[in-house]
Phi, psi and omega in degrees: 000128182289151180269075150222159179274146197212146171236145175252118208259114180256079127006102162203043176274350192264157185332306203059053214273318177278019148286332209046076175206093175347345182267149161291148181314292163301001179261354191295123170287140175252162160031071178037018166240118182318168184285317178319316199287346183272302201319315186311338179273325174290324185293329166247034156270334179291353188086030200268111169244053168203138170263169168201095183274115150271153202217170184280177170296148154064044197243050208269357167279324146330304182310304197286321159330292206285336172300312174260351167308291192205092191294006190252026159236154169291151166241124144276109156262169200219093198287335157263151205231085199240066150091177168319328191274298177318302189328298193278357159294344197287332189260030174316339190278323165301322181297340185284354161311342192031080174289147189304303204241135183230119181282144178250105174227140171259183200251008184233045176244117182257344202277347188282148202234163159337309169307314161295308163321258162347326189268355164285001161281332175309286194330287186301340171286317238240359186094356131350154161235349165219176200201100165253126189283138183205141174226174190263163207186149178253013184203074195293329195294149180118302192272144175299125204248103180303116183279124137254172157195141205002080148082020173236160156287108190249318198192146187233122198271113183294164177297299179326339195252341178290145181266158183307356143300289225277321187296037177229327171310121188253356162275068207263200205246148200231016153095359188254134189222132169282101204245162153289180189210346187276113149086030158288305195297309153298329174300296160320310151346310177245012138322092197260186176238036191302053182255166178261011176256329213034079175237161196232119189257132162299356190273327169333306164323339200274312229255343172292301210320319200261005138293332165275024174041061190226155174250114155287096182256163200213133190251145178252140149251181122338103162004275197306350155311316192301320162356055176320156165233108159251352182234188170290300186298313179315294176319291186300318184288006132300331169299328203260248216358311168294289191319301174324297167316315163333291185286326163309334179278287143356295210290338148340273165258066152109018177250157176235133167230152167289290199248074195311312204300356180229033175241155224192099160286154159234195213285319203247033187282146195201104168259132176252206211251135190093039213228133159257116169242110199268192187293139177063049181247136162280092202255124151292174196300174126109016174254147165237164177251107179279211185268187149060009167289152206235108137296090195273188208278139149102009196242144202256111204213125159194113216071016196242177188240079206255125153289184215278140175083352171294144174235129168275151178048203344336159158048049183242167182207107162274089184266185194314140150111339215278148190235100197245094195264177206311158177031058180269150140252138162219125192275181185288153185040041203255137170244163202198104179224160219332094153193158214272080179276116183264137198332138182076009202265171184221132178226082189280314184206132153083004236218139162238114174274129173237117168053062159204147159259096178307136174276174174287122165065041195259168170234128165254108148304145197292171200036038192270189214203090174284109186294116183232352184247118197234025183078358158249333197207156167256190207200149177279141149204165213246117179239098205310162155254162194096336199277164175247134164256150170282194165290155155032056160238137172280112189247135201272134144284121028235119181219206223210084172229130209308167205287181201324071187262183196219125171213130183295116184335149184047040194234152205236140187244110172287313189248154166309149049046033228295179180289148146080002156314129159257145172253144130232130185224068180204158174304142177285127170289134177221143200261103197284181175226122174078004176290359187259334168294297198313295197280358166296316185282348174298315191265010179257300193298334158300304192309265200316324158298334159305346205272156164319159159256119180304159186256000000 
């Protein structure tokens, strides 16, 4: 990491008019994370140690994202939208601070990492005074096509302006630029907007910098950084992009997945090592994963917390707070919201834990209930270890049941529980003898009499 200081100037003024949508364009989520939020983590995995956001008129749901991402960056707005090069004037007051080195980045690129970001800096620490990220491609159209000559950067040709040599050039430009910051602010200045858009283009910059003997160099990245999002269609081929990397990376350090292509990460997921994930699993933002845990296929994790040796699912659903401690089993059609499963306890079918703590090695019979909602409030409850639930009982919250206690298969639990208790909370079974005869020939001979008579 170079030892300078540096600000990252985050573009995010634009409409985003081909989402059709309502959402700002940069809040539209990757891996469960808006795109901005990503650029923001490459920008301080990058070593940015001042933001600068720029955002449009009227962007106050940007404004507050960015705000709680990260609160130690400015927002600039950029009240007319006359291209790249103005964009970055709007945060002019951040560059006069004059951090050495200044990243250009947009927010509605999420893929790009750190690691790239570090090696343009690298450039301008090494004497570059720009340093434009660019990568290679078999399918150039579209993109501004980098002009070198001995080993510099002279000029970045948009397609429309390019001639049939250069619209042949697979190195193009990939919109992230590293600037030296000393006589950046006069550079930007002189951009002009003599265009068929009359836009003041930032690329511009490459072709001033080298009228000014100033050195301009070009960092190669990875294709899939480059990765714009303006549509809907954009947006998912950013999602399976992410989703790849994801998975490669798991399986990298220690996951096993069967089916990697139908298991679905989110940006801050943490699998640890020996962990079996089977087909169709889902991890929403907020899970981490321990070691040796077993994921079986169809189960929905998000916000939760699984320790080393737990089996999840089949068919499970972890929602936010669930707390899952070693060699837990949660079972097929088991849901788990914000409680405490403690080592060893089993919750197998059918069952919903809500707002509780399950003890160590306690067993929940299949189809139990904690009633945690009484429609104003939840409310707790505490299940001892050791203890057993029966089958298809419910327990009212809030209440309490003690340590190896017992509560009798179908029984509605009202009350507390002491340790080493059987509860039953049910009707006493009572047995008629011949009443399933008796009312069978009753109910055949009403029938045969309802029927018509032939005539």
């Amino acid at each position: 990491m170079p030892k300078r200081s540096c600000l990252a100037i985050i573009l995010a003024a634009g409409e985003g008019t081909r989402m059709k949508s309502a959402t700002p364009k940069v809040l539209h989520k990757v891996g469960g994370l808006p795109m901005l939020g990503h650029v923001l983590k490459a920008a301080a995995g990058g070593g940015a140690t001042e933001v600068a956001v720029v955002i449009g008129p009227k962007a106050d749901a940007v404004a507050l994202f960015v705000q709680t991402a990260a609160p130690h960056a400015t927002l600039h707005e950029q009240r007319e939208r006359l291209g790249t090069g103005h964009a970055v004037l709007a945060a002019k007051a951040a560059i006069a601070k004059g951090a050495e080195d200044v990243l250009v980045l947009f927010g509605d690129a999420p893929l790009v990492t750190p690691a790239t970001l570090v090696r343009a800096r690298k450039a301008l620490a090494g004497g570059a005074d720009m340093a434009v990220v660019g990568f290679r491609t078999q399918s150039p159209t579209g993109y501004g096509r980098l002009i070198e000559e001995k080993g510099r950067l002279v000029a970045i040709v948009e397609e429309k302006d390019a001639t049939a040599e250069q619209k042949r050039i697979g190195f193009v430009n990939a919109g992230i630029i590293a600037f030296r910051s000393e006589g950046l602010l006069p550079l930007l200045k002189k951009i002009g907007n003599q265009n068929a858009r009359g836009e003041y283009y930032l690329t511009d910059a490459v072709a001033l910098a080298g009228a000014a003997r100033r050195k301009v160099v070009t960092v190669e990245a990875d294709e899939h950084e480059a990765a714009g999002v303006n549509d809907r269609m954009q947006l998912s081929h950013a999602e399976g992009l992410f989703q790849k990397a994801m998975r490669e990376t798991a399986m990298e350090e220690g996951a096993t997945m069967t089916a990697p292509s139908t298991v679905w990460f989110s940006y801050d997921t943490q699998i640890g090592k020996d962990v079996t994930i089977e087909p169709n699993v889902f991890f929403g933002p907020g899970v981490t994963v321990g070691d040796n845990v077993v994921i079986r296929a169809n189960s929905h994790i998000e916000g939760a917390r699984i320790s080393s040796g737990a089996t999840i699912g089949p068919f499970a659903r972890l929602r936010p707070g669930a707390l899952i401690g070693e060699r837990v089993h949660i079972g097929n059609f088991v849901e788990v919201k914000n409680a405490k499963i403690d080592e060893g306890a089993k919750v197998n079918h059918l069952t919903y834990i809500g707002d509780a703590q399950v003890g160590a090695a306690a067993n929940i019979g299949a189809g139990t209930i904690t009633c945690n909602y009484d429609g104003f409030d939840k409310h707790w409850t505490k299940i001892g270890a050791g203890a057993f639930i029966g089958s298809n009982s419910a327990l009212v919250a809030p209440v309490t049941i003690g340590a190896g206690a017992n509560v009798a298969a179908g029984s509605v639990i009202t009350h507390d529980v002491a340790d080493d208790a059987l509860a039953v909370a049910r009707a006493r079974q009572e047995d008629k003898p011949g009443w399933a005869k008796k009312y069978r020939e009753r109910r055949v001979q009403e029938k045969a009499a309802s029927r018509p008579k032939a005539k």
